[in-house]
N, C-alpha and C positions, 0 to 999 in steps of 0.2 A: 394564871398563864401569862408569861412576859408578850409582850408586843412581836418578838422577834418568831414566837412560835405560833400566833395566830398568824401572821402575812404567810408562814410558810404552810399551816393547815389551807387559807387560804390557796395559794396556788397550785397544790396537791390536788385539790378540789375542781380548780377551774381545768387545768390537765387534764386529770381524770375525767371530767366531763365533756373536755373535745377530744379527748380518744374516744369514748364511749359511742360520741355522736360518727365519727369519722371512721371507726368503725361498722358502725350501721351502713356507710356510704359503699364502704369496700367493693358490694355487687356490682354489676352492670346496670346503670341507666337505660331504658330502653324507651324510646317515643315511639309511637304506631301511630300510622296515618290511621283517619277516619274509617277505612274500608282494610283495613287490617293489610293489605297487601304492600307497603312501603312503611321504614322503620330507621333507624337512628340509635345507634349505639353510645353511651359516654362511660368512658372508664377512666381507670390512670395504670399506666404500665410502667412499671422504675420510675413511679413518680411524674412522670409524665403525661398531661392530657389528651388524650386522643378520643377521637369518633370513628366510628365507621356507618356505614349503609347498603342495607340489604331492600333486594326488591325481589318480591313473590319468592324468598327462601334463597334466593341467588346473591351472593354479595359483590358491589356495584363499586365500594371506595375499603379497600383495606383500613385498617388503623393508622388512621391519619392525623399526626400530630394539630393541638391548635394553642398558639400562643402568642404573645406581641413582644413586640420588640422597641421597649423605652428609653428615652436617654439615661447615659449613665449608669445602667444598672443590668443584673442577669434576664434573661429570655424570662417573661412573666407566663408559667406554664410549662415551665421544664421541671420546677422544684414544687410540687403543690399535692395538697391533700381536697378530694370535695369533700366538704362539712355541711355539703345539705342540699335538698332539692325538690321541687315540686313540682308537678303535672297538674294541667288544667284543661276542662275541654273551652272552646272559643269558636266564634261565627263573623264573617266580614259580611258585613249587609250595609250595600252602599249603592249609589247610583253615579252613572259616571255623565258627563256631560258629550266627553268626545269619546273615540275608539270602536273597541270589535264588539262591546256589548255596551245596555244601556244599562243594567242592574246584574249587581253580582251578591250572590248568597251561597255561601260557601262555608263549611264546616273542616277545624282545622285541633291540631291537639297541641300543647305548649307545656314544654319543659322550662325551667329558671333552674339554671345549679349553681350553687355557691363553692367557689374556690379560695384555696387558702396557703402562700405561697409559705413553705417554711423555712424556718432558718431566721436575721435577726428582722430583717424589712419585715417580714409578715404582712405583705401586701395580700389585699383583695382584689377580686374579679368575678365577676358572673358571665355566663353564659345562659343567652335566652332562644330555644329555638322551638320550631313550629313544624310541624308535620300536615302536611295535605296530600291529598289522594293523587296529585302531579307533580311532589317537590318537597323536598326538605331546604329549609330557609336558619341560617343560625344566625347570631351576631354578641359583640363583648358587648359587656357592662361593665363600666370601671367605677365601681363607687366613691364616694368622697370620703377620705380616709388621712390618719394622721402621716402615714406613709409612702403618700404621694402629694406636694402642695401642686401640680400642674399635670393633666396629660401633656405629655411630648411623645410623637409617636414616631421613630425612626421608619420602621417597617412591619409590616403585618407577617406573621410566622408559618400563615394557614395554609394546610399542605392536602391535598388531593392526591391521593396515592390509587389508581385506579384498579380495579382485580385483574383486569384482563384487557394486553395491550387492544386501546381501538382505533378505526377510523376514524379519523379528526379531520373537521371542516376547522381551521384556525385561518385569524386573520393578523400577520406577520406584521407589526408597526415597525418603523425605524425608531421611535424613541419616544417618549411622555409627552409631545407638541406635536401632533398629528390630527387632522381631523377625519381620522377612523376611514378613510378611503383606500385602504389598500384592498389587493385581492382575498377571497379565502382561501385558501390551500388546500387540498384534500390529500393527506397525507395516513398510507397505512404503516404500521408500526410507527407510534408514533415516541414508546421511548427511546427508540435511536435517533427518528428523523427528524424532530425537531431539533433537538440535539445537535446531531450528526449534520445534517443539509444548514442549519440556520444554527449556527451555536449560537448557545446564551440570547435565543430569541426572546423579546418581546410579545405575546400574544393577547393581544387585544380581546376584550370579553364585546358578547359571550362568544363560547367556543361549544361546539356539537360536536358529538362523538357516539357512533354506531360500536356498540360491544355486543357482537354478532354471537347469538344467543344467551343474552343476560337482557341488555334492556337498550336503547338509547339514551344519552347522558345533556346536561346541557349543562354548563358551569357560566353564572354569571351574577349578578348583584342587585340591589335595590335600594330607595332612600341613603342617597349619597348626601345628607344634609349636614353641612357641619365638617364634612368628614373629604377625603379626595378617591378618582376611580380608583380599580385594581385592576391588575394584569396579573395575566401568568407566565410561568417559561418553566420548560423541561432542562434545569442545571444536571439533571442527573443522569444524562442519557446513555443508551450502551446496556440498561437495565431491562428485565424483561415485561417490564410495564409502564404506562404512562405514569410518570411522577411530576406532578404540577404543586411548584410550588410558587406562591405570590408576593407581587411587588405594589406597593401604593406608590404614587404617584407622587412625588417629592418638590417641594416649595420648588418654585423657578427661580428665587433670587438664593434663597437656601437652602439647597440638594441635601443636605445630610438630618433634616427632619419633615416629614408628612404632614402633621397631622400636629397642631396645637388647639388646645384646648381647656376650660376649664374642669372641673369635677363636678357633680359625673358626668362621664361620657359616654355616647351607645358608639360602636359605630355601622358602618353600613350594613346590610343583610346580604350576608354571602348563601346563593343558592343554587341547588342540585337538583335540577328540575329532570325528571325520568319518567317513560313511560315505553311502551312498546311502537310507538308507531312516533315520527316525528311531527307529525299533522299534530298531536296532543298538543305540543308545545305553542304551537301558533294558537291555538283554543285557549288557553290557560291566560288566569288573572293572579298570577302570582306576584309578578312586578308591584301592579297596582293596589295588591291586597296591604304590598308589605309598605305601606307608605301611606302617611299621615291625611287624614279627610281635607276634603275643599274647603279652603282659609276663605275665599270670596263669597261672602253675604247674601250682594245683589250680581248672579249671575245671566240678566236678561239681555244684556247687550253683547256678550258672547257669542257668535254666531259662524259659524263652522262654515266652510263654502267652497267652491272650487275659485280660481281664478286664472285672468287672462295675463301674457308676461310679456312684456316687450323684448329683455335679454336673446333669451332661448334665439329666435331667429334674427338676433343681430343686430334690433332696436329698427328693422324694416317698416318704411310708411308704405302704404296702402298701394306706391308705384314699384315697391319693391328698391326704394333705396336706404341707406341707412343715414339716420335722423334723429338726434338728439331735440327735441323739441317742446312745448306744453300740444302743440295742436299734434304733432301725433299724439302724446298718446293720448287725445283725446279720441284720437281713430280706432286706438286697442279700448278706451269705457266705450265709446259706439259699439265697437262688436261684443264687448261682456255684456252692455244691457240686450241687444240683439238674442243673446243668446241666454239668457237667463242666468249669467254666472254673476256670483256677489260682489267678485274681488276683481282691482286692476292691480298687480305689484308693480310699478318705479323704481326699476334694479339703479347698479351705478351710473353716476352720468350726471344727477342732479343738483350735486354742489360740487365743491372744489377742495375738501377737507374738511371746512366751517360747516360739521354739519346743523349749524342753527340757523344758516345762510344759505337760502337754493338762490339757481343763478336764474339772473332775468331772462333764462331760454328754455326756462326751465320751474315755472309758478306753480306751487306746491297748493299753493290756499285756491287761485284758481282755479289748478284741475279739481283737485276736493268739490267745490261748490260744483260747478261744471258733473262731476261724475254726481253727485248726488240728486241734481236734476235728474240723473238718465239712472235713479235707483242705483248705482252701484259704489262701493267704498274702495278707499286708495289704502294701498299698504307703502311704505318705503323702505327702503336700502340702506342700513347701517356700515363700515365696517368698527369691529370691538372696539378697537385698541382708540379710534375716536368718541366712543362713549365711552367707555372706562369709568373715568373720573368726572363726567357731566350728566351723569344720571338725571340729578334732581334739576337741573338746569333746561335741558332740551325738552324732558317729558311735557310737560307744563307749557310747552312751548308748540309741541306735535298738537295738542288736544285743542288746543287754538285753533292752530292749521285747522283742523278737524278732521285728518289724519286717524283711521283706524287700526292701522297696526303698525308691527315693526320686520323687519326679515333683517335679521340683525348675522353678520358674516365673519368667519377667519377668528373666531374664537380660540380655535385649535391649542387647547389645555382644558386636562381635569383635574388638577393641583388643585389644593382647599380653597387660595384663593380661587379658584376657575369656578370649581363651583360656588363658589358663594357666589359670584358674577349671578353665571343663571338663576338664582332665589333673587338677588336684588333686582334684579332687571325685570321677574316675573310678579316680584312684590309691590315695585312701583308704578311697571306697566298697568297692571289692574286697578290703583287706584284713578288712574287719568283715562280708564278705558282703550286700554292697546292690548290688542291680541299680540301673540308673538311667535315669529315661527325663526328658528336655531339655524343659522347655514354653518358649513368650517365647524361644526360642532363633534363632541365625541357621544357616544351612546346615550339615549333618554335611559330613564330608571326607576319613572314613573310620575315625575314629578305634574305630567297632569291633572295627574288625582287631583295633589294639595291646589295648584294653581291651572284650571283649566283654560285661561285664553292663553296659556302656552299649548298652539295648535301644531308644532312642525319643528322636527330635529331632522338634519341631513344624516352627515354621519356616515354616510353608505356611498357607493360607486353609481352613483346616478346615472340619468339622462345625459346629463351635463357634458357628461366625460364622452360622448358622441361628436361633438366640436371639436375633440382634436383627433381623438385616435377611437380604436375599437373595442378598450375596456368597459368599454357596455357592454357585453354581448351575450350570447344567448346563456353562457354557462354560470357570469353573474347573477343574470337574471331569475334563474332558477335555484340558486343558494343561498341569496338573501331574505325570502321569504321564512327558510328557515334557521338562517343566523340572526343576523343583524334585525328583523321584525320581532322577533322574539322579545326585544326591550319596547316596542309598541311605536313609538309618531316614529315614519320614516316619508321623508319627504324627496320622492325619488323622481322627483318632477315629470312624468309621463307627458303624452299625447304626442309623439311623432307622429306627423302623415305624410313627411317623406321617406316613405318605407321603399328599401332596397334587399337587395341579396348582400350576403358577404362578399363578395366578387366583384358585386357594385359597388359597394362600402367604401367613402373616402373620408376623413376627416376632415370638418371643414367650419369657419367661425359663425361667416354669414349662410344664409337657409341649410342647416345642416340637413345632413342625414342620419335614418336609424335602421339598422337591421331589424327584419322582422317583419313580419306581416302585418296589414290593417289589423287582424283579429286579433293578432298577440298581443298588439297596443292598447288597443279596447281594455282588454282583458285584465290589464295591469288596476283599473280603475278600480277594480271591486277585489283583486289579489292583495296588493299593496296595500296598509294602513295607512292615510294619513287624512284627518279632518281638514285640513288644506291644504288642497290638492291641484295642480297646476294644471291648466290646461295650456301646453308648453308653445306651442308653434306659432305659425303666423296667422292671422286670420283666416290671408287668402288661400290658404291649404284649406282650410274647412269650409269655406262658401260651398255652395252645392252639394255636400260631400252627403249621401246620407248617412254614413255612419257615423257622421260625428251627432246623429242624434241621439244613441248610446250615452254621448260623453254629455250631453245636456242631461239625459233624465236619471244617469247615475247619483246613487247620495254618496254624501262622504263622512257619516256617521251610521252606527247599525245598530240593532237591536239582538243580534246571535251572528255568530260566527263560526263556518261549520266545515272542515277540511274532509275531502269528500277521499282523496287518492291524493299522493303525489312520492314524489323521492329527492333528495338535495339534487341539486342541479341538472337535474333531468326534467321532471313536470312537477306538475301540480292544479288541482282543483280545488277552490274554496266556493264554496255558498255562502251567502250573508242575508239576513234580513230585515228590513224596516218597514214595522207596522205589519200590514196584511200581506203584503210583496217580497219577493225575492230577486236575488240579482246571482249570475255566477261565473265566474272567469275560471278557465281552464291554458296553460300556457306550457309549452314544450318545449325541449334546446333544439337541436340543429338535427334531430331524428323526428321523422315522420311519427304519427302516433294516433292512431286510435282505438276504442275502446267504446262499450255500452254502462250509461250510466242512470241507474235505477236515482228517480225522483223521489225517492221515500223521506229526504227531508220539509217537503212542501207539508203544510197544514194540508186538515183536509178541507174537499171543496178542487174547484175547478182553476184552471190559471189559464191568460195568453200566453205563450211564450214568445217573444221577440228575439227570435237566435240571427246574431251575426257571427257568421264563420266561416273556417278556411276555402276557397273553392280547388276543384284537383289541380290547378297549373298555379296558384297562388305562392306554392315553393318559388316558381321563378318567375313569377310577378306579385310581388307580394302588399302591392295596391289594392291588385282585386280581392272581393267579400260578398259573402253571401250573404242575403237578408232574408229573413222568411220569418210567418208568423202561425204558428201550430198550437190547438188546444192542446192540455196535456194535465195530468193531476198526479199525485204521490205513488200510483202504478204506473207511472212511463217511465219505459225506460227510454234514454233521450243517446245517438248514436254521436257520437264526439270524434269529431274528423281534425287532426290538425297537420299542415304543413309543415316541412323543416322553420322552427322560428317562429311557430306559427301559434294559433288559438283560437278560442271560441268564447264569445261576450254572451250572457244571455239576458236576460228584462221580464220576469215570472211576474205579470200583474193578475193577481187575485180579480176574479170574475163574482161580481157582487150579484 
């Protein structure tokens, strides 16, 4: 037999053996959550890879195309055969340092499919995804191949085609350099209206949507490592359903590629998180599941806390004038050690650009030693663009000071460079011992896990924005918990107690004001996520006050996290617990609201209850609050009264 008829036995053989296989593939791929009631489709249709998802028998995302988009070459995923796959079952069993639980153990199923682009490139790709009983999670795999010597990644292809138009909470960017503070929108039909009202909009993840009898939807991402955010936008609008297709975030110096990289590369975990009620999602550790364990070793000097802020009211000393100084704010660590809080933050003010130079009105190592007499630690005030490129210069230089964290500001990019910013910053902070909390920043995505003294991502329509105008207001306040929380640290700086009516409401720089009642504000402390968490105002608003003794014995890390009722911008109740105690904030928009609320998540055994809540004329003075303290155990039901703006704090201490 000549040579020329063996190579050609040879490749008859090899052929025949990847038809053989690739026809085995033909069927439908199907993943099944844990509890059989959520699932995930993969086929190829004309060649094409697509997914869909079904929940409880209802299908939730059409066949929706998934592919990437490389320099130079066709859509990876338009032309492709799967030649293989496997199913595996899987458990995340971890402990977190910060967040809405201490320990998650969760049971998950995992598909790997092997894709095979045909035609002469014969590129590979895999797709790796996960099924949980709250969320279908997928992401590429691009192996290392003779067919590709680089990722280059123009744009992500991944399309979300949804069954049935829904109500969409979305939050409209202007463009890829935002730091995620725009409104959410609530928009129904939304394949005409994002479209139609916002053409070729920008939508920032994640994005909620109510598909009124099938399921509530949530599209958004995890472990952004390596890799840059996604957005979506409805290009397709005028259709009779939501079609979201996505955009990655494009180099700032070089728009026309995403994503470089070498071989192989994963990229981020795009997820479908669904359930029937949206309280699930606020419950759920999907984010955190999908992202790589705690890289830090010795995690003992990590410590989570609320803190006292000079900015918030203006950098006011104690006579009520404004005061850049060391000796105030030695007046703001007097009243945190006063008060039991950990932290003093040193917003702007304290140098002059050189931030390796604070000004002589302004002694960094001073106040340090000074607060640490009075137990408490200093955090200071970055902006990015002056650490950038002095990472390894200042750090080293902070831990001197002896300076415990950083509040690093005006990041405003998720571009590969951007994120890699946040990994270097959270890489280097921990070896010098610096906590760190994200202002100007765009969505967390988990990256606590990996790196836990990253305590605080902004992100979100704060407090803050009470300083100038009313984009705080009751109807933000009520959406956020189930948007923008949904990715976990949200640092929404609470504690106003100059609470007003909207009618009273003026925007204003020094001692502002906040809509809303004492109790609403309370409330926010145990609603809101964040291991560091502001206790935002002036001291002398809390002197006497008793309810800011709520805001003392609140924690700001939990053991369970338990959404009890609520609806997007309208209310909402959470319970949380640590240790043998409970805490729970209940908060409303601008409609009265009450309701009876059966205590069935208490252990069993007896509890105080410490309820501060609305009193009847608190709608139009929204200073006044009611304090009281009632036995009560996992058969009370507890009567929930709240004001226009209003709410109810409560303090469950277990009765030993």
């Amino acid at each position: 037999m000549n040579s020329c008829v063996k190579i050609l036995i040879v490749i008859i053989v090899f052929v025949v053996g990847i038809a053989a296989n690739v026809s085995g593939q033909e069927k439908d791929i199907v993943l099944n959550a844990p509890n059989n009631g959520l699932n995930i489709t993969f086929r190829t249709e004309g060649n094409r890879l697509v997914y869909e998802i079904n929940f409880k028998g209802k299908q939730v995302i059409r066949p929706s195309f998934l592919g990437l988009e490389l320099e130079n070459s066709p859509i990876l995923g338009s032309n492709v055969l799967i030649t293989n796959y496997s199913i595996k079952k899987g458990e995340d069993n971890y402990h977190l340092l910060t967040g809405k639980t201490s320990h998650v153990s969760e049971q998950y199923n995992s598909v790997t499919i092997e894709v095979l682009e045909q035609g002469f490139q014969g590129r590979k790709m895999n797709i790796e995804a996960r099924a949980y009983n709250d969320g279908i999670a997928f992401r590429y795999l691009v192996p290392k191949q003779r067919s590709l010597i680089e990722y280059r990644l123009k744009n992500e292809k991944t399309e979300f085609i949804m069954a049935k138009d829904p109500v969409t909470y979305a939050q409209v960017v202007p463009n890829f350099t935002s730091g995620y503070e725009c409104e959410y929108l609530k928009m129904s039909g939304t394949g005409s209206t994002l479209h139609g009202n916002h053409f070729r909009s920008l939508v920032a993840l994640p994005v909620l949507m109510n598909m009124e009898g099938i399921a509530w939807v949530a599209l958004t991402e995890a472990n952004l490592e390596t890799n840059s955010g996604m957005y979506v936008s409805n290009f397709r609008g005028g259709s009779k359903t939501a079609f979201f297709d996505t955009f990655v975030s494009p180099d700032l110096t070089h728009p026309e590629i995403s994503v470089v990289g070498e071989l192989p590369h994963q990229s981020a975990w795009r997820i479908v998180m669904i359930a029937d009620d949206p309280g699930r999602f606020i419950e759920s550790n999907i984010i955190t599941n999908l992202n790589p364990d705690n890289r830090i070793s010795d995690t003992s000097w990590i410590k989570p806390g609320k803190s006292a802020w000079d900015w918030w009211s203006g950098s006011l000393n104690k006579k009520g004038e404004v005061e850049y100084s060391t000796e105030n704010i030695k007046y703001y660590v007097n009243f945190a050690s006063e008060s039991g809080i950990k932290y003093m933050t040193i917003d702007e003010g304290w140098n002059d650009g050189d931030i390796s130079k604070y000004k002589p009105s302004m002694d960094i190592p001073e106040i340090v030693q000074y607060a640490k007499s009075k137990n408490v630690k200093i955090i200071v005030w970055l902006r990015a663009a002056h650490l950038w490129n002095r990472i390894d210069e200042v750090f080293p230089l902070y831990e001197k000071w002896g300076v415990s964290g950083l509040k690093i500001d005006f990041i405003d990019r998720d571009d590969q460079a951007g994120i890699a910013f946040y990994y270097r910053v959270a890489e280097k902070a921990a070896k010098h011992k610096l906590i760190v909390d994200f202002h100007g920043a765009c969505k967390p995505w988990g990256i606590e896990r990996t790196y836990p003294n990253v305590v605080g991502f902004e992100g979100v329509i704060g407090m803050e924005m009470s300083k100038e105008a009313g984009r705080d207001n009751a109807e933000n306040r009520l959406i956020i918990p189930y948007t923008r929380m949904l990715q976990g640290l949200m640092d929404y700086t609470p504690g106003g107690f100059n609470n007003v009516t909207p009618e009273e409401f003026q925007g204003r720089f020094v001692q502002p004001m906040v809509m809303g009642t004492r109790a609403h504000h309370l409330a926010m402390y145990v609603v809101y996520d964040s291991p560091f968490q502001m206790v935002s105002d002036w001291p002398e608003h809390y002197r006497g006050e008793a309810s800011f003794e709520f805001i003392q014995q609140v924690p700001v890390t939990w053991d369970k996290t338990k959404v009890l009722n609520g609806y997007p911008e309208e209310y909402i109740t959470v319970a949380r617990q640590k240790g043998e105690d409970w805490f729970l904030g209940a908060m409303t928009n601008r409609a009265e609201r009450s309701f009876e609320l059966p205590l069935g998540f208490l252990n069993n055994g007896n509890y105080m209850a410490e309820i501060y809540s609305d009193r009847p004329d608190s709608g139009e003075y929204p200073k006044k609050i009611d304090i009281k303290t009632v036995k009560v155990n996992e058969k009370t039901k507890l009567k929930i009264n709240m004001a226009s703006i209003g709410g109810t704090a409560v303090y469950f201490k277990k009765i030993k």
